[in-house]
VEXDRENNU-331405 format. One record per residue: residue in three letters; x, y, z of N, C-alpha, C in turn. Coordinates in steps of 0.05 Angstrom, whole numbers, padded with zeros to 5 digits, always signed. Last residue first. Layout:
ALAXYZXYZXYZ...
//
This chain:
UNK-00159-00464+00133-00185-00463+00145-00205-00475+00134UNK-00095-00473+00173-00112-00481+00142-00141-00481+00153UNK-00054-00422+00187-00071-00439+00196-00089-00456+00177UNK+00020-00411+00173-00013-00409+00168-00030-00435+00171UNK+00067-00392+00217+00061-00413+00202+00020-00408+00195UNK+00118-00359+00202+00090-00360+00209+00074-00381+00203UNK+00178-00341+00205+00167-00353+00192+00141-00360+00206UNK+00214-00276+00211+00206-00301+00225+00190-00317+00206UNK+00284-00230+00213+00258-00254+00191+00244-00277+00210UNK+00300-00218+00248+00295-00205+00234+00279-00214+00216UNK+00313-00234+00305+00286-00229+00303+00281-00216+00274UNK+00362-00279+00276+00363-00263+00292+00325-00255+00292UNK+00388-00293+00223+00383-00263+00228+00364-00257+00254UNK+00402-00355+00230+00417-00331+00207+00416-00307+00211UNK+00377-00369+00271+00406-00372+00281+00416-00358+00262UNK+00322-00366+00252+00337-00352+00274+00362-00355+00286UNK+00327-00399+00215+00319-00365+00204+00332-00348+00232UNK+00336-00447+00236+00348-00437+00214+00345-00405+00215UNK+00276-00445+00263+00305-00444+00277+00323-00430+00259UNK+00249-00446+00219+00245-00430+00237+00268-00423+00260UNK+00258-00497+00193+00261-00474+00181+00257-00445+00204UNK+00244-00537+00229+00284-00533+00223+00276-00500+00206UNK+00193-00530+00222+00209-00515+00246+00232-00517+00245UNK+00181-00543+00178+00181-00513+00182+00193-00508+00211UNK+00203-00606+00182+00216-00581+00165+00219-00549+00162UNK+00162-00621+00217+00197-00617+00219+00206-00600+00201UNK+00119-00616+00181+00117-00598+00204+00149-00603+00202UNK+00139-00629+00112+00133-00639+00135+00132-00611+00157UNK+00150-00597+00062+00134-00616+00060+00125-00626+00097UNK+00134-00517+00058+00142-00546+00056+00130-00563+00067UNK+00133-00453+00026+00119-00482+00035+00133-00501+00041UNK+00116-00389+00043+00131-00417+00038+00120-00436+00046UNK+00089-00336+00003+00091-00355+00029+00110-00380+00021UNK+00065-00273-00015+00083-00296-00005+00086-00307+00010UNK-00001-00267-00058+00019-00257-00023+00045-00289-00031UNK-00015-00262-00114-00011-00240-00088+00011-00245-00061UNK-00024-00314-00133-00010-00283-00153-00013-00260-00134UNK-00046-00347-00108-00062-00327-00109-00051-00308-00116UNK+00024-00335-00078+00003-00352-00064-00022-00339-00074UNK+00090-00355-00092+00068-00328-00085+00043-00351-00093UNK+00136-00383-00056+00115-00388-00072+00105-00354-00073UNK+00202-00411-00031+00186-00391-00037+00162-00390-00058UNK+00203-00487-00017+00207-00464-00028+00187-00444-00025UNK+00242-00521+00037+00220-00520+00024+00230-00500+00004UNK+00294-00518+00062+00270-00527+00080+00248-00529+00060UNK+00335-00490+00033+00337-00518+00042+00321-00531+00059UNK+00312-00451+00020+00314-00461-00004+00324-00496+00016UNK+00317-00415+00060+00294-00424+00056+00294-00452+00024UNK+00372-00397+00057+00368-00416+00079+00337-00421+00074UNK+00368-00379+00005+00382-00397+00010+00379-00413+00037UNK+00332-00329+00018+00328-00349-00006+00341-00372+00005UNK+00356-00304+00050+00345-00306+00062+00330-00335+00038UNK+00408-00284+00018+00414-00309+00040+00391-00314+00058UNK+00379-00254-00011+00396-00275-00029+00393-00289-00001UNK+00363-00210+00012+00351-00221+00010+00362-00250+00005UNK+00399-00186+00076+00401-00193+00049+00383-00214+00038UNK+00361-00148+00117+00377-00175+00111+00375-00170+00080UNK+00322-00109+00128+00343-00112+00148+00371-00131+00137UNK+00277-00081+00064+00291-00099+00088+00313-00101+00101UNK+00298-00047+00017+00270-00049+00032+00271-00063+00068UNK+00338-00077+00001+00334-00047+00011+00318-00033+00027UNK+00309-00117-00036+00336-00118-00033+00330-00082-00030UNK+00264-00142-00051+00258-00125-00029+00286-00117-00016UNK+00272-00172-00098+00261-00145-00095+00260-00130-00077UNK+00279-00221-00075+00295-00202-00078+00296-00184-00088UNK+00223-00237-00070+00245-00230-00042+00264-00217-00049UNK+00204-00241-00116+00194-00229-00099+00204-00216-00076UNK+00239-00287-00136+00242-00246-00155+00227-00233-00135UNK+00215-00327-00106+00242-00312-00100+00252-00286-00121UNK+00160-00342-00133+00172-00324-00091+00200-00316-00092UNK+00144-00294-00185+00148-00319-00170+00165-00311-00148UNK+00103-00243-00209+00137-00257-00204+00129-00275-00188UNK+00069-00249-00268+00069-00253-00243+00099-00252-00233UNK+00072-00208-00323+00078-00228-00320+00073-00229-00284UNK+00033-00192-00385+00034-00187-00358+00041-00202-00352UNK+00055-00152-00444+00051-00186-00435+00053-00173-00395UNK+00036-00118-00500+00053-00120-00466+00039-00142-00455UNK+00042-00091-00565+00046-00118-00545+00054-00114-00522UNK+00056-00055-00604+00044-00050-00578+00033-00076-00563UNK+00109-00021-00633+00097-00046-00618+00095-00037-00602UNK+00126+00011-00685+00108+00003-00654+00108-00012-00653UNK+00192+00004-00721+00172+00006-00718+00155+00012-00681UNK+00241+00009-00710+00243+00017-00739+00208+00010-00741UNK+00262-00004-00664+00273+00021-00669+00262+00024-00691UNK+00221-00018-00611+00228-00026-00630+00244-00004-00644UNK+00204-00038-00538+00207-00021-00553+00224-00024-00579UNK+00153-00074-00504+00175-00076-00520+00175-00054-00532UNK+00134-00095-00438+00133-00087-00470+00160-00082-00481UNK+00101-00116-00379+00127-00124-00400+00119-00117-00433UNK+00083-00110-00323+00078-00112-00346+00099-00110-00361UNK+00071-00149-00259+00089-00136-00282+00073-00132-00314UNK+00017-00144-00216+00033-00164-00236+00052-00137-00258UNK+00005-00104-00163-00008-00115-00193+00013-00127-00215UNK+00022-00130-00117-00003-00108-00115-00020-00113-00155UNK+00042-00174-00075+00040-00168-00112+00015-00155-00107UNK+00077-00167-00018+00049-00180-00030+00047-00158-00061UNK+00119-00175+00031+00119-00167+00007+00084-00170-00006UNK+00120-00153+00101+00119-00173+00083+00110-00165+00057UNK+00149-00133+00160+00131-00128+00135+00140-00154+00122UNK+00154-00114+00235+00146-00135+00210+00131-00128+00191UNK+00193-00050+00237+00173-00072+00247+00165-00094+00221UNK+00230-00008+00220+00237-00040+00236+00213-00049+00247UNK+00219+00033+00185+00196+00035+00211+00206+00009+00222UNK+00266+00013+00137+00254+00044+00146+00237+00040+00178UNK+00267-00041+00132+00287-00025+00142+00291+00015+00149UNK+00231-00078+00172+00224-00063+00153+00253-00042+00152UNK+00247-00145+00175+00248-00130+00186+00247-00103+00173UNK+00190-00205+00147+00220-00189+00158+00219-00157+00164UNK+00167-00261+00141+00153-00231+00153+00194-00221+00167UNK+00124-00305+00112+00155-00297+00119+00152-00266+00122UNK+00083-00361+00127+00075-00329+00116+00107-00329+00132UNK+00073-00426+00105+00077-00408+00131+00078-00384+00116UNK+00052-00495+00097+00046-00465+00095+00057-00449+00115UNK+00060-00557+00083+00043-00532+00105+00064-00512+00087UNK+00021-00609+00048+00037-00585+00044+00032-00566+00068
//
């Protein structure tokens, strides 16, 4: 499996940012005829991740999903950082081309070193 870190264009300061889960969702419920006090914590997975950042970033997230969706998939990594994965070196570099014939210096793909 390689690994790469996805790093786009900040749409406030345009330099490279990247998303990372500071603290997992929490999820409760509100009842009309009683409390509840049940809250479930949930992680988001890599693509609620990316398109959360719908605003935040240069590109639409959706089509940044989509051209990653045909090289590998979005992961969060350690319920913290995002990264993608796929299966062969060819692949992250069709993915790296790919990224740059859709947006240009706006999204790059990194590839992480395994230590």
């Amino acid at each position: 499996m390689i690994r790469g870190k996805l790093w786009f264009r900040c749409a406030a300061m345009h330099d490279p940012v990247t998303p990372i889960v500071v603290q997992p969702a929490l999820i409760g419920w509100e009842a009309k005829e009683r409390k509840v006090e049940l809250l479930i914590e949930r992680a988001f997975d890599g693509e609620e991740l990316v398109r959360r950042m719908k605003g935040w970033i240069t590109v639409d997230p959706k089509k940044v999903i989509e051209v990653v969706n045909r090289y590998g998939r979005l992961k969060v990594l350690d319920d913290k950082e995002l990264v993608v994965e796929v299966e062969k070196p060819e692949d992250f570099q069709g993915l790296q081309k790919a990224l740059e014939q859709a947006f240009g210096s706006e999204v790059e793909a990194e590839l992480i070193s395994k230590k």
